[in-house]
C-alpha positions in Angstrom: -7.6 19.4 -78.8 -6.1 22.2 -80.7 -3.8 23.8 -77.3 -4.0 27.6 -79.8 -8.0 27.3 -80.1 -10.0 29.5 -78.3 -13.3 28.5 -76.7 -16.2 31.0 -75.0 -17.0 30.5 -71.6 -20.5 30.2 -71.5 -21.5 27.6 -68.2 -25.0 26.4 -68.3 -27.1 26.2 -66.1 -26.4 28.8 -63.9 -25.4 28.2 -60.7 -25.5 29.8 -56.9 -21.7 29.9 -55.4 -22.9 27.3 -52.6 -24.1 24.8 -55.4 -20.5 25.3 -56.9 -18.5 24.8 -53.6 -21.3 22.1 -51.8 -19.0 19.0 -54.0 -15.8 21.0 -52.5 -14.2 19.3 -49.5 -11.1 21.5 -48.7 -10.4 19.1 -45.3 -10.5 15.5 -47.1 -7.5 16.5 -49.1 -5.6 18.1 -46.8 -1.8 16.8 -47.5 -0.7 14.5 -43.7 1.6 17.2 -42.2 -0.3 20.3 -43.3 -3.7 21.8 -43.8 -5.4 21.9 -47.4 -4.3 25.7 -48.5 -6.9 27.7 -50.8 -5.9 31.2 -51.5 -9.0 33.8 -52.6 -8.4 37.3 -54.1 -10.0 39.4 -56.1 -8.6 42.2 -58.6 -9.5 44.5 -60.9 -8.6 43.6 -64.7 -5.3 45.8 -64.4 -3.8 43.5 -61.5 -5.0 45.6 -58.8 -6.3 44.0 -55.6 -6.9 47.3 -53.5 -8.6 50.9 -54.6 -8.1 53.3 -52.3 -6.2 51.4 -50.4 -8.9 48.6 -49.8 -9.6 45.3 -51.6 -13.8 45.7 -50.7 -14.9 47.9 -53.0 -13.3 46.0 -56.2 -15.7 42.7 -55.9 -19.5 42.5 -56.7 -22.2 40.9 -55.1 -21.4 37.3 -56.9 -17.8 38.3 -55.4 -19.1 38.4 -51.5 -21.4 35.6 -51.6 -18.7 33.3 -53.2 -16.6 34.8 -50.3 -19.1 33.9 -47.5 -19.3 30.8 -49.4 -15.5 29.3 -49.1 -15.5 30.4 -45.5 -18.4 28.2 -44.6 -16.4 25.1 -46.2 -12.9 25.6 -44.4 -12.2 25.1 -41.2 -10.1 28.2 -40.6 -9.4 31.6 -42.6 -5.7 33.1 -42.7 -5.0 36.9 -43.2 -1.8 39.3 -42.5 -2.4 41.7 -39.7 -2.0 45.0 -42.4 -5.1 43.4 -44.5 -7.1 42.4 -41.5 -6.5 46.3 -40.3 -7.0 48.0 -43.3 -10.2 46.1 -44.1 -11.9 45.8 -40.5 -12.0 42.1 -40.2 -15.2 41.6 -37.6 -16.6 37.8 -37.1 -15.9 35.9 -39.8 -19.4 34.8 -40.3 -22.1 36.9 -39.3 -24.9 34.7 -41.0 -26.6 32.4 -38.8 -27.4 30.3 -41.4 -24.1 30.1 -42.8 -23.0 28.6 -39.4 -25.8 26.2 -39.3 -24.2 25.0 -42.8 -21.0 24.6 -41.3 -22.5 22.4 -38.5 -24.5 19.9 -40.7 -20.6 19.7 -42.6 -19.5 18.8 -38.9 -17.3 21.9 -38.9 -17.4 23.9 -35.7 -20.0 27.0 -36.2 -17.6 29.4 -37.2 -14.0 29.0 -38.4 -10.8 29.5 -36.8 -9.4 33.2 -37.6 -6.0 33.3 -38.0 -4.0 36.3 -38.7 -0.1 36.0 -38.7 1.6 39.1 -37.5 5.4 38.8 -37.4 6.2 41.5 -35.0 2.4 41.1 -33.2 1.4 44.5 -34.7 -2.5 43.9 -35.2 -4.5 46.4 -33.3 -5.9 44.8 -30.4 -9.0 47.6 -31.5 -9.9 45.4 -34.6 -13.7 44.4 -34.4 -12.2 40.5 -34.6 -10.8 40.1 -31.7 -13.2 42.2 -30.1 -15.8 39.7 -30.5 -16.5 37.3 -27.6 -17.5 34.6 -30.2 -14.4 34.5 -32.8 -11.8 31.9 -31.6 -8.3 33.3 -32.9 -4.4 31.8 -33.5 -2.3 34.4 -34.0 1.0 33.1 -36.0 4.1 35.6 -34.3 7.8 35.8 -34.2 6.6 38.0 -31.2 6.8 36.7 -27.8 4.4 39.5 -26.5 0.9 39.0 -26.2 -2.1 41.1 -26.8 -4.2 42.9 -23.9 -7.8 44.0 -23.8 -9.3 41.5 -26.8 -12.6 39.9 -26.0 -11.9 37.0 -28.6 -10.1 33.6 -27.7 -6.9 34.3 -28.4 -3.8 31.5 -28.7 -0.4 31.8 -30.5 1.5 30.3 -32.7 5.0 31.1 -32.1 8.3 30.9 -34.5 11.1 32.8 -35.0 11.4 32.3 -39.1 7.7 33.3 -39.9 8.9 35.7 -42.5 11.0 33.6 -44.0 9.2 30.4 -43.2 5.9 29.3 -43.1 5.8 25.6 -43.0 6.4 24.8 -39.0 3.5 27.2 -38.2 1.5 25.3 -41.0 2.3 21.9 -39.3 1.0 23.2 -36.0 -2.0 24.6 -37.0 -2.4 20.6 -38.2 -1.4 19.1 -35.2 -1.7 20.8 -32.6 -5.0 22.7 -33.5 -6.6 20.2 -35.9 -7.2 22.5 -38.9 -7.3 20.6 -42.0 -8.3 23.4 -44.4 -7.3 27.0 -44.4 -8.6 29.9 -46.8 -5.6 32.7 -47.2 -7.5 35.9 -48.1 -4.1 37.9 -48.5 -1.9 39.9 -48.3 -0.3 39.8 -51.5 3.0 39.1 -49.1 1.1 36.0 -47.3 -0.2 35.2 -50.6 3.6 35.2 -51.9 5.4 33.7 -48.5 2.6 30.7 -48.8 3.9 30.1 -52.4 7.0 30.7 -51.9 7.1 27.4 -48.8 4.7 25.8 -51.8 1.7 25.5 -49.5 -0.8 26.8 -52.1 -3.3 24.3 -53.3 -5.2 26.2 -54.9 -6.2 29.6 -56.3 -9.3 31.6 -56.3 -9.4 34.7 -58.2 -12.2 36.6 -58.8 -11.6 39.5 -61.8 -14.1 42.4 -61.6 -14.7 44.4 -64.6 -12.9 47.8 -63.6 -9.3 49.5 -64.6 -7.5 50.7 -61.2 -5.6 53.5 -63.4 -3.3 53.5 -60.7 0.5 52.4 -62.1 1.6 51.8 -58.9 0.0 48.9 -56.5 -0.2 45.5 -55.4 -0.9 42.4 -57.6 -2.6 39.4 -55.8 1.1 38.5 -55.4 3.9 40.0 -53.8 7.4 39.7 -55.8 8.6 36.2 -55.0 12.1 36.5 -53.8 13.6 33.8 -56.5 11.6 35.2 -59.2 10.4 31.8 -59.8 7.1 31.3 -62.2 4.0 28.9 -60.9 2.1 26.9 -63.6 -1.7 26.7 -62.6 -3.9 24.8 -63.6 -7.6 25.9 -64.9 -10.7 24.6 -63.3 -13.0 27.0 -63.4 -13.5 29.9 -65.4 -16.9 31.5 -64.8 -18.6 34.8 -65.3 -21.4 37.1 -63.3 -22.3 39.9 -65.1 -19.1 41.1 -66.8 -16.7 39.9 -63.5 -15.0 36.7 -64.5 -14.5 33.3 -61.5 -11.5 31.3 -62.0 -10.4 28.5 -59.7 -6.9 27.1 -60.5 -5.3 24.1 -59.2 -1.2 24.9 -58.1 0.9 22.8 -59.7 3.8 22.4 -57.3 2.5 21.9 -53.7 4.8 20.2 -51.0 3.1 17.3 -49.1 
């Protein structure tokens, strides 16, 4: 194969984002000290993940439902405290029927939530942990606790979670079981994750738009060696004029 050609992406037949993620099984590959790590942004074509200030109006409907559909496969989703704030996290799933999906996968109905906050500065306000139903881990270099939340709350502590994610990573395994997580940013969790090379993979969905903003975060916050990671193409689909791409990560620690 000629590595300069160029080939149009044209998949046939069509297919819903559940029939693309039902062959997925996040949790069978998960590494033996670690879960199976999937990161899943979206950004516009100028490397913007936020207009406004907020990632949710960038995406389209093929966006959301391929969302809703990666959080029915993994056993828990990962977020920074700023991007759960500034995007209201609530329940993670609010569609019955996804949670039924879940349960014939023999996951539990709805996935773990797990936000990591290094100086435990999420809002105890935010509709998550508000919700009686939403079981949450909270990964801190805190050692205060949160008041007033309705949610099942535990906590992950660590002293290096800035600067190291990979003993928080291990206990999510061990102590809590969670083979798969799905990272839905920051663009600094996005870039700590990567950074401890506990990226497995990379969903990135590109909506048709220009930001025209010079200034704002890519899906990746600048990586402290300046190091470059080589991805691997397994997707590359297209809904309406927004673009799916699925990349393996290349380095990965076990």
């Amino acid at each position: 194969m000629d590595p300069s050609a160029l080939h149009p992406l044209m998949p046939a037949p069509a297919l819903t984002a559940d029939d693309l993620v039902s062959e997925l099984d996040f949790s069978a590959w998960a590494p033996p000290h670690r879960p199976y790590v999937v990161v899943n942004m979206v950004s516009t074509v100028d490397g913007r993940v936020t207009l406004d200030g907020r990632a949710g109006p960038i995406g389209n409907e093929a966006d959301a439902t391929l969302f809703d559909s990666l959080r029915t496969l993994t056993d828990a989703v990962m977020v920074g405290a700023r991007t759960a704030a500034i995007e209201g996290y609530h329940r993670l799933l609010t569609d019955p029927a996804r949670r039924a999906q879940r349960q014939t996968r023999g996951l539990k109905a709805d996935p773990v939530a797990v936000l990591v906050s290094a100086r435990l500065t999420v809002p105890a306000s935010l509709p998550l942990l508000q919700d009686p139903a939403s079981d949450v881990v909270i990964v801190t270099a805190s050692d205060q606790t949160l008041s007033g939340c309705e949610a099942s709350i535990d906590y992950v502590r660590h002293d290096d979670v800035i600067t190291d994610l990979r003993p928080a990573m291990r206990i999510l395994r061990e102590t809590y079981g969670i083979r798969s997580v799905l990272c839905e940013g920051g663009p600094s969790l996005n870039a700590a994750l990567l950074r401890d090379l506990l990226v497995d993979e990379l969903f990135l969905s590109i909506a048709a738009k220009l930001s025209g903003e010079t200034i704002g975060p890519g899906i990746v916050a600048p990586l402290p060696r300046g190091d470059t990671t080589d991805l691997q193409l397994l997707w590359a689909l297209q809904a309406g004029h927004d673009l799916f791409l699925r990349y393996a990560i290349c380095s990965t620690a076990a």
